[in-house]
C-alpha positions in Angstrom: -104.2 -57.2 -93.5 -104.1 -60.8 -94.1 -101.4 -63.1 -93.6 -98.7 -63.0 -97.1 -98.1 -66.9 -96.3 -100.8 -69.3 -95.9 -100.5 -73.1 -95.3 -103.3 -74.5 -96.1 -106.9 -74.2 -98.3 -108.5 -72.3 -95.2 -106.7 -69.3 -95.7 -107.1 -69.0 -99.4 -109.7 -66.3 -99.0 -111.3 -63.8 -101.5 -109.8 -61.4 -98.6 -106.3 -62.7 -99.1 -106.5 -62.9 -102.7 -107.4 -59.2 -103.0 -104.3 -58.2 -100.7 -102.2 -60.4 -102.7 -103.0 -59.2 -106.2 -103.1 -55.5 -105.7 -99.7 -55.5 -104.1 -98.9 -57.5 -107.1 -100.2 -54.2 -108.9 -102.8 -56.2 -111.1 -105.9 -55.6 -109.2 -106.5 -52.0 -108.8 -109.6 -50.6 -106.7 -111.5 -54.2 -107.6 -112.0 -57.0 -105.2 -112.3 -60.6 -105.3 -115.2 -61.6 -104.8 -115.3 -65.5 -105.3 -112.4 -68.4 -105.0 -112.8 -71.8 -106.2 -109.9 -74.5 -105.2 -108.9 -77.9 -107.3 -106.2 -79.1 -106.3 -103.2 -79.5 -109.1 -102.1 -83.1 -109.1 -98.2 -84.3 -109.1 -96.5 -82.4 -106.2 -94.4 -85.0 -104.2 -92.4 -82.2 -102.2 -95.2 -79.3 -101.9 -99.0 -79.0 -101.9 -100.4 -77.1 -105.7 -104.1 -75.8 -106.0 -105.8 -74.1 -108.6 -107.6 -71.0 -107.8 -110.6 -69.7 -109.8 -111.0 -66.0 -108.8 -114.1 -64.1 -109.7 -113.9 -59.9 -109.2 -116.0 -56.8 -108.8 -113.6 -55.2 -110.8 -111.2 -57.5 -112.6 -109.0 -54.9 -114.1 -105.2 -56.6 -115.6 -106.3 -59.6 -112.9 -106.0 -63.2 -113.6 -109.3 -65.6 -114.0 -106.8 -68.1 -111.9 -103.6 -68.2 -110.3 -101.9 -71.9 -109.3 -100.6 -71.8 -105.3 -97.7 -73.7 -104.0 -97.3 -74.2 -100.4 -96.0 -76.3 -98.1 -96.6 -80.1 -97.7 -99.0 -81.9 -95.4 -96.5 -84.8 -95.0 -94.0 -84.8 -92.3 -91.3 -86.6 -94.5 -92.2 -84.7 -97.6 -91.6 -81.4 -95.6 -88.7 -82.7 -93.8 -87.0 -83.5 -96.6 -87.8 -80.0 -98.3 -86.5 -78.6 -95.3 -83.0 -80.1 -95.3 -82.4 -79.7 -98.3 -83.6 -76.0 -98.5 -86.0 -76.7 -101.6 -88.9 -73.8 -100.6 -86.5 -71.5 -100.0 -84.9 -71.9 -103.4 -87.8 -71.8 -105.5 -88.8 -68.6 -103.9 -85.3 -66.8 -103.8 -85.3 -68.0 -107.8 -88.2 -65.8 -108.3 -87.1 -63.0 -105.7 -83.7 -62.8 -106.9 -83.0 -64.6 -110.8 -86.0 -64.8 -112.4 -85.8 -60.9 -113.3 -82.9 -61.2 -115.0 -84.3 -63.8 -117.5 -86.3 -61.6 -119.6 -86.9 -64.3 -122.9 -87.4 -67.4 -120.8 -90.8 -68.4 -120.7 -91.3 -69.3 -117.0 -95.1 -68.7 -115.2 -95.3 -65.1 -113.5 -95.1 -64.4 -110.3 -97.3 -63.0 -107.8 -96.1 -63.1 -105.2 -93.2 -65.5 -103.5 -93.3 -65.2 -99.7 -90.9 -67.3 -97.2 -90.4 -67.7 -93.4 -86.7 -68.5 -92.8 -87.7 -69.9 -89.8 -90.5 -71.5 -90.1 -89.5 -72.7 -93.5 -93.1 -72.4 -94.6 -94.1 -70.4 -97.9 -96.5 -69.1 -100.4 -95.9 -69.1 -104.1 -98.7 -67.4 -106.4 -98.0 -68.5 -110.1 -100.1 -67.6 -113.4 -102.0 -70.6 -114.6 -100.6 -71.6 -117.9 -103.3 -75.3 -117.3 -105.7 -74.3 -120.0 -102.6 -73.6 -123.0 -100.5 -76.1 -122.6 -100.1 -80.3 -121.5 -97.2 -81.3 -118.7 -94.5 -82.9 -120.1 -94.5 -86.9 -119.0 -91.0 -88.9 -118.7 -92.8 -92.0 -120.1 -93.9 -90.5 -123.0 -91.0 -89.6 -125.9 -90.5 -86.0 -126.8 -90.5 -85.3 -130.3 -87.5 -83.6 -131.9 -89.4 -80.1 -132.1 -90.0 -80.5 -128.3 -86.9 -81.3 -127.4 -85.5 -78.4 -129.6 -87.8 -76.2 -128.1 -86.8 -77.0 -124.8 -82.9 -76.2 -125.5 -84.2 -73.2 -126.7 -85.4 -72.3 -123.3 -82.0 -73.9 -121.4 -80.2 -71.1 -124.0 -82.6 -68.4 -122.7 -81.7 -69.4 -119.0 -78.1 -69.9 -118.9 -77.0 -67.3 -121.2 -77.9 -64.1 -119.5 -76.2 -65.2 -116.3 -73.3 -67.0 -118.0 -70.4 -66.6 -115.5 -72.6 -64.0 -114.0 -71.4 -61.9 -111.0 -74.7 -60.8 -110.1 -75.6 -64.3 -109.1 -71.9 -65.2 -108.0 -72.9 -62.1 -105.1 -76.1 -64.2 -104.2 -75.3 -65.9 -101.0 -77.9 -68.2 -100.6 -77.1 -69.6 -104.4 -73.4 -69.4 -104.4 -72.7 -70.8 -101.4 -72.0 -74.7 -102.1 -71.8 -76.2 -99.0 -76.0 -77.2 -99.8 -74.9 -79.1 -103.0 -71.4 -80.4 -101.6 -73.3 -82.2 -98.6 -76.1 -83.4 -101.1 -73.6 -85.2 -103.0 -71.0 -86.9 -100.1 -74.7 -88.3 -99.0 -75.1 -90.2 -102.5 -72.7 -93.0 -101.9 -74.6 -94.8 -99.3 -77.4 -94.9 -101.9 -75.5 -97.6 -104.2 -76.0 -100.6 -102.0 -79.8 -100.2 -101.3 -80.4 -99.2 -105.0 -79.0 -102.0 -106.4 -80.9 -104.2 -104.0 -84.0 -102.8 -104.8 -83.6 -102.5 -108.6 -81.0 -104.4 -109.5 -82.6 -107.1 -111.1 -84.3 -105.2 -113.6 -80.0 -103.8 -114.7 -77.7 -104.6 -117.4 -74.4 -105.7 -115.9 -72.7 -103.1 -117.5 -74.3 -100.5 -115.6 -74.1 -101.9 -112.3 -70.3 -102.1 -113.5 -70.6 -97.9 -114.3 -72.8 -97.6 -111.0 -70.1 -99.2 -108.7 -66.9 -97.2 -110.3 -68.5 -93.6 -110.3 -71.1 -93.7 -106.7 -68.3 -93.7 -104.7 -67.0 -90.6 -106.1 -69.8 -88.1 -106.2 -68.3 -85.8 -103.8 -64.8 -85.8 -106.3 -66.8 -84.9 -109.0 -68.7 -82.4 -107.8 -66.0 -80.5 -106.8 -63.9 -81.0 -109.7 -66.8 -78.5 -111.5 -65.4 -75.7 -113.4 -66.1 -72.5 -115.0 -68.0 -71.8 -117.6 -70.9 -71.3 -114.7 -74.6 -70.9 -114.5 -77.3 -71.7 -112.7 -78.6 -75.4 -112.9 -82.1 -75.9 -112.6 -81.3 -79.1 -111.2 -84.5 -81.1 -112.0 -84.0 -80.5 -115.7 -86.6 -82.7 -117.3 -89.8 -83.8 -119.2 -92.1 -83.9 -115.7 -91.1 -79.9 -115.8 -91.6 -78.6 -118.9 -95.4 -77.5 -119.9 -95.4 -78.0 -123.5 -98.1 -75.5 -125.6 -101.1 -76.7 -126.9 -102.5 -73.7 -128.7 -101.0 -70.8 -130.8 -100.7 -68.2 -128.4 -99.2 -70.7 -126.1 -95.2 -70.6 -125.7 -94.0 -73.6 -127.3 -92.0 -74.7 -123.6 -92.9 -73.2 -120.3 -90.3 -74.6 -117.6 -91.7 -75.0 -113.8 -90.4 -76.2 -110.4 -87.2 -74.0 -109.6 -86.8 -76.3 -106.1 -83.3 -77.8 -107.2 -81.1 -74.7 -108.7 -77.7 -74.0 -107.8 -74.5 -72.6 -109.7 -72.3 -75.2 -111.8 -71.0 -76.3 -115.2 -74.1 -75.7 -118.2 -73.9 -79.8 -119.5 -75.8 -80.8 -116.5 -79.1 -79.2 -117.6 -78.3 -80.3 -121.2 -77.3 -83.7 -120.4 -80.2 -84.5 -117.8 -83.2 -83.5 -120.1 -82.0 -85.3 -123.0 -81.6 -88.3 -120.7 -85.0 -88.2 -119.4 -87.0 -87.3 -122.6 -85.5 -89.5 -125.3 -85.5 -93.4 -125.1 -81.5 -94.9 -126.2 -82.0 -95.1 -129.5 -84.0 -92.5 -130.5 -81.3 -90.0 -128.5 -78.5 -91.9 -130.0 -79.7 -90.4 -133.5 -80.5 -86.9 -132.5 -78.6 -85.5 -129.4 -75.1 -84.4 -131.6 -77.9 -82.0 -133.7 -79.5 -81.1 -130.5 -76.4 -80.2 -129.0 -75.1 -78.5 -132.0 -78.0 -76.6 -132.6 -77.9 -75.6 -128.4 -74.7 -74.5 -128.8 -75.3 -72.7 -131.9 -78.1 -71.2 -130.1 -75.6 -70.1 -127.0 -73.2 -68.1 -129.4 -76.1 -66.5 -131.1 -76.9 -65.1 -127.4 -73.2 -63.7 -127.0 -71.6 -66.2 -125.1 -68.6 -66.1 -125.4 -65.0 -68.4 -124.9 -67.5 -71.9 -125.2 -66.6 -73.6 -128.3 -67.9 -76.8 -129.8 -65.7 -79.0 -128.3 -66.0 -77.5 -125.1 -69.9 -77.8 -125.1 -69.9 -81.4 -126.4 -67.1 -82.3 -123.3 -69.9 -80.0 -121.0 -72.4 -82.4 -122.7 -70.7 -85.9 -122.2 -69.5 -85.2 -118.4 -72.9 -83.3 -117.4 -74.2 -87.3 -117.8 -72.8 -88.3 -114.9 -75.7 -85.8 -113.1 -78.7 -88.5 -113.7 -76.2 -91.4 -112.8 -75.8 -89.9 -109.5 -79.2 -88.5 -108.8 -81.0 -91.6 -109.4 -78.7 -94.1 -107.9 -78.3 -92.2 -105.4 -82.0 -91.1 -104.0 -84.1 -93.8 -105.4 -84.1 -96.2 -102.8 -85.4 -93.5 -100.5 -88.5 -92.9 -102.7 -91.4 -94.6 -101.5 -92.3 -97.8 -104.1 -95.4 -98.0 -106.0 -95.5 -99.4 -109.0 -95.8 -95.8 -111.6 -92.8 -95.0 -109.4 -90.6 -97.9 -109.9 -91.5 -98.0 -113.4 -90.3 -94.2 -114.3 -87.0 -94.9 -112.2 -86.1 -98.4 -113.8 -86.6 -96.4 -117.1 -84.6 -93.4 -116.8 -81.5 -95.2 -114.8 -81.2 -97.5 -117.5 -81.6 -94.3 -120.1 -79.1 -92.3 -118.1 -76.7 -95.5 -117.7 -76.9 -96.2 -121.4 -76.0 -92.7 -122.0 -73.2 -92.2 -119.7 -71.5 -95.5 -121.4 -71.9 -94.1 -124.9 -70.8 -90.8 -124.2 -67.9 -92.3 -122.0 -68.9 -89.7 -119.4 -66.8 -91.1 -116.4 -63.3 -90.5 -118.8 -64.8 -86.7 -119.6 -65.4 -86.4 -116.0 -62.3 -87.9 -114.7 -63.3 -90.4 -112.7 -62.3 -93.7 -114.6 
């Protein structure tokens, strides 16, 4: 029997394929008898291929499956290590993903994990050839967005307040998230070094009263409770391109964790709408989000208490960004996308007052 996890091309077999997708129970008595490998372009944190399967028997099997697996590059993989970012993606699909029955996420094949190793193997359905990756430089349209929210309702509502997930130890447990944000402080002085120039004064004013903070805030977070993606924009949403294609597919589960439902909200409507176009829309975005919410039963979350959700959960980008850029390698796409979205996110955290609905000023 072949190895379940495999870290590189060379063990991407016909033979390993097989294994994997009859246990998966979509294979049968068939075989594979051919793989072809591309690799899928835009992982910084793990490796992504394409594989083109041909069978003796096809049966319910897939003409290709995408494969995650660990990165090549020491830091990369270092950095995924600490901050536990395989083994979340894979425990999402283990352990949540079956109790999201409407949200349109890529199936799974199979999600394998060494705890200590902290290598993996991730077998996803290809959704390339339907639908185009969403891209932070490029505006979402209003149906997008919408469509997006739609999906955020489909992932937080079935495990609103949930005790099933409260139970699951490597989720609930906060000390992963509580250590990721004491770390963001130290971020503000090389940031603004780095990008300052390129800042309105008012947000290095926002930047310097909230950084400092960032372990007050986060555990300041209340109930209502669900599970953040974390990473909650444009760059991971696969948008449809044809009819049979859902209209939103949401990837890259390496970020989740339990906490307040505004985060999610808050971060994608940051990241996909430039200031003005989201000063116009985001109230009947929200509006129709939360309208969306009660629809799905939950319960005890009124209006106001969505909007206030809404307004603190942009302090998330604030301290993402600030806090982490400076530690992401510069090139010039790079620099671009995160001058762009802290200057979004700062915009939006000064119009929505977010520091006073978070209370930190």
């Amino acid at each position: 029997m072949p190895k379940k996890i495999v870290t590189s091309l060379d063990g991407m077999t016909a033979e390993w394929f097989t294994a994997l997708l009859r246990e998966a129970g979509v294979l049968g008595g068939g075989r594979v008898e051919s793989v072809s490998l591309n690799p899928v372009g835009g992982g910084l944190i793990a490796n992504m291929v394409r594989a083109t399967l041909t069978y003796s028997d096809a049966g319910d099997a897939p003409a290709s499956v995408v494969v995650k697996y660990p990165s090549d590059d020491k830091g990369s993989f270092g950095l995924a290590q600490a901050m536990g970012m395989y083994e979340l993606e894979i425990r999402f699909y283990q352990d949540v993903a079956p109790h999201l029955p409407r949200m349109s996420i890529p199936k799974c094949y199979s999600a394998q994990f060494d705890e200590q190793t902290c290598r993996f193997t991730l077998v996803l359905e290809d959704r390339g050839a339907n639908t185009r990756p969403g891209d932070v430089l490029r505006a979402a349209t209003l149906d997008e967005c919408a469509a997006v929210f739609g999906e955020l309702v489909n992932f937080q509502a079935p495990l609103w307040n949930s005790r099933a997930v409260a139970e699951l130890g490597w989720l609930a447990d906060p000390r992963r998230t509580l250590g990721v944000f004491d770390s963001l402080p130290a971020g503000l002085a090389p940031f603004l070094e780095r990008f300052g120039h390129a800042l309105d004064p008012a947000h290095v004013k926002l930047f310097e009263l909230v950084l400092p903070q960032a372990g007050k805030w986060v555990r300041s977070w209340q109930a209502p409770t669900v599970v953040q993606h974390g990473d909650f924009r444009s760059d991971n949403i696969l948008f449809g391109v044809t009819a049979e294609a859902p209209r939103a597919t949401v990837i890259d589960f390496q970020t989740i964790r339990l906490g307040p439902p505004g985060v999610d909200a808050a971060y994608f409507m940051g990241s996909s709408l430039p200031t003005d176009a989201r000063r116009k829309v985001e109230r009947e975005l929200i509006a129709d989000y939360h309208q969306r919410l009660v629809a799905a039963d939950v319960e005890h979350f009124d209006w106001n208490a969505c909007w206030a959700s809404y307004r603190e959960g942009a302090m998330y980008a604030v301290y993402l960004f600030v806090g982490m850029a400076s530690q992401v390698v510069s090139t010039e796409r790079g620099d671009r996308v995160i001058v762009d979205q802290i200057r979004r996110y700062a915009d939006m955290a000064v119009d929505l007052e977010a520091p006073q609905a978070a209370g930190l000023a």
